[in-house]
C-alpha positions in Angstrom: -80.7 -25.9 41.6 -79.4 -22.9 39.9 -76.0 -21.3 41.2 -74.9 -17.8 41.6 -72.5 -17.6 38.5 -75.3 -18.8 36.3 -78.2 -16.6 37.7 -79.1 -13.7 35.8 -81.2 -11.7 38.5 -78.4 -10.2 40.6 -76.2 -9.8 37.5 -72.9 -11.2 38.8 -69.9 -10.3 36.8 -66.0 -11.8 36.6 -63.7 -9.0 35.6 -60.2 -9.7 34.5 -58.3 -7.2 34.5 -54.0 -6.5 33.4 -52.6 -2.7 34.7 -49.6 -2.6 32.7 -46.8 -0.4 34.5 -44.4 0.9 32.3 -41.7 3.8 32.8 -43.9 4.5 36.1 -47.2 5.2 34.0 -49.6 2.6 34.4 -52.2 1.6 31.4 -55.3 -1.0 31.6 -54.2 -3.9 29.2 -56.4 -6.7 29.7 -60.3 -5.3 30.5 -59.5 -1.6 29.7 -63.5 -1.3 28.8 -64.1 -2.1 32.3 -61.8 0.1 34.3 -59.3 3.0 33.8 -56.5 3.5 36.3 -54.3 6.2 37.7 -51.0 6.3 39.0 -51.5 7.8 42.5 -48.0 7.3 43.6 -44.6 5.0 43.3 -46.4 1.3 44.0 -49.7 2.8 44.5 -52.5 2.8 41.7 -56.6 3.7 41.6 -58.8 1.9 39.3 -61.9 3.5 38.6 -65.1 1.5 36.9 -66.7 2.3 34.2 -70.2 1.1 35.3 -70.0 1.2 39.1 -71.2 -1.6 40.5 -73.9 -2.1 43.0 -71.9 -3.1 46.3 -68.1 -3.0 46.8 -66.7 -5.7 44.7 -63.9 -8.6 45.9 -60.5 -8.0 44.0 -57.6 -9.9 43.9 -54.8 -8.6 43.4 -51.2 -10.8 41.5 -48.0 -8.9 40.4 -45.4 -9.3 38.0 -41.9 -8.5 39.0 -39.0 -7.7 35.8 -36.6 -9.4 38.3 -36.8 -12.0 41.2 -37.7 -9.5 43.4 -40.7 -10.4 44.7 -43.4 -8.1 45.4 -46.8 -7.9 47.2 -49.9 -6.4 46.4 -52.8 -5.1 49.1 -56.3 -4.1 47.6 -57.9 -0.8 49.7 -60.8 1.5 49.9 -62.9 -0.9 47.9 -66.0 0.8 46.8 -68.7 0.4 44.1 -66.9 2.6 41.6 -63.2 2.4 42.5 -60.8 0.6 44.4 -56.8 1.3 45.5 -53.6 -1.5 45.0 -50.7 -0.9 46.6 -47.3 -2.7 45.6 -44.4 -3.2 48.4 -41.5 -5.1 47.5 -39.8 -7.4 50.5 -38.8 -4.6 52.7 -42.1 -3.1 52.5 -41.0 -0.2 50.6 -43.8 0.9 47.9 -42.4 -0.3 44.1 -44.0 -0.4 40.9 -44.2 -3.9 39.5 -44.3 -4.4 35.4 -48.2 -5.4 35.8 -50.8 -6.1 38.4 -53.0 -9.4 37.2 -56.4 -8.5 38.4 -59.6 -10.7 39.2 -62.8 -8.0 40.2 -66.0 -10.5 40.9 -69.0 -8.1 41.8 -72.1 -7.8 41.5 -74.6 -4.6 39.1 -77.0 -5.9 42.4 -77.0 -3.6 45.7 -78.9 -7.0 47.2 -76.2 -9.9 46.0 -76.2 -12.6 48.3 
């Protein structure tokens, strides 16, 4: 029985990715072959593929916080070739955190299963 990770006709891939914020610019650490980013606003951040892939991929999204505030992030407007983070600290009010840890698990496939 063969799984999906292991099967090489829909060509699933397992990005991890690292945006690295610092003095409000952010930079792809971690993956930075895969993806380029762009500070859209305070908190909020598009990542843009280099290969698109062939259906919206599923992103998670961790950040990092220089102090104990703790912040959350949302992942939007997934599409093939881009997707949106936005960081809110506990009052909801958009803050840049010091990275974003990413996981992207998609597929070069339009037909993934």
């Amino acid at each position: 029985m063969k799984s999906v990770l292991s099967c090489n006709q829909h060509n699933s891939v397992l990005v991890p990715l690292v945006i690295e914020v610092s003095g409000g610019t952010p930079s792809i650490g971690e993956g930075s072959t895969f993806a380029t980013v762009a500070d859209t606003a305070q908190g909020v951040f598009t990542v843009t593929f280099t290969n698109g892939f062939g259906r919206a991929p599923v992103v998670s999204a961790t950040p990092e916080a220089a102090t104990g505030v703790e912040l959350f992030c949302i992942v939007r407007n997934r599409a093939t070739d881009s997707f949106v983070v936005e960081c809110t600290d506990e009052a909801g009010t958009l803050t840049d955190p010091v990275a974003i840890n990413l996981l992207v698990w998609g597929s070069y496939s339009p037909d993934e299963a």
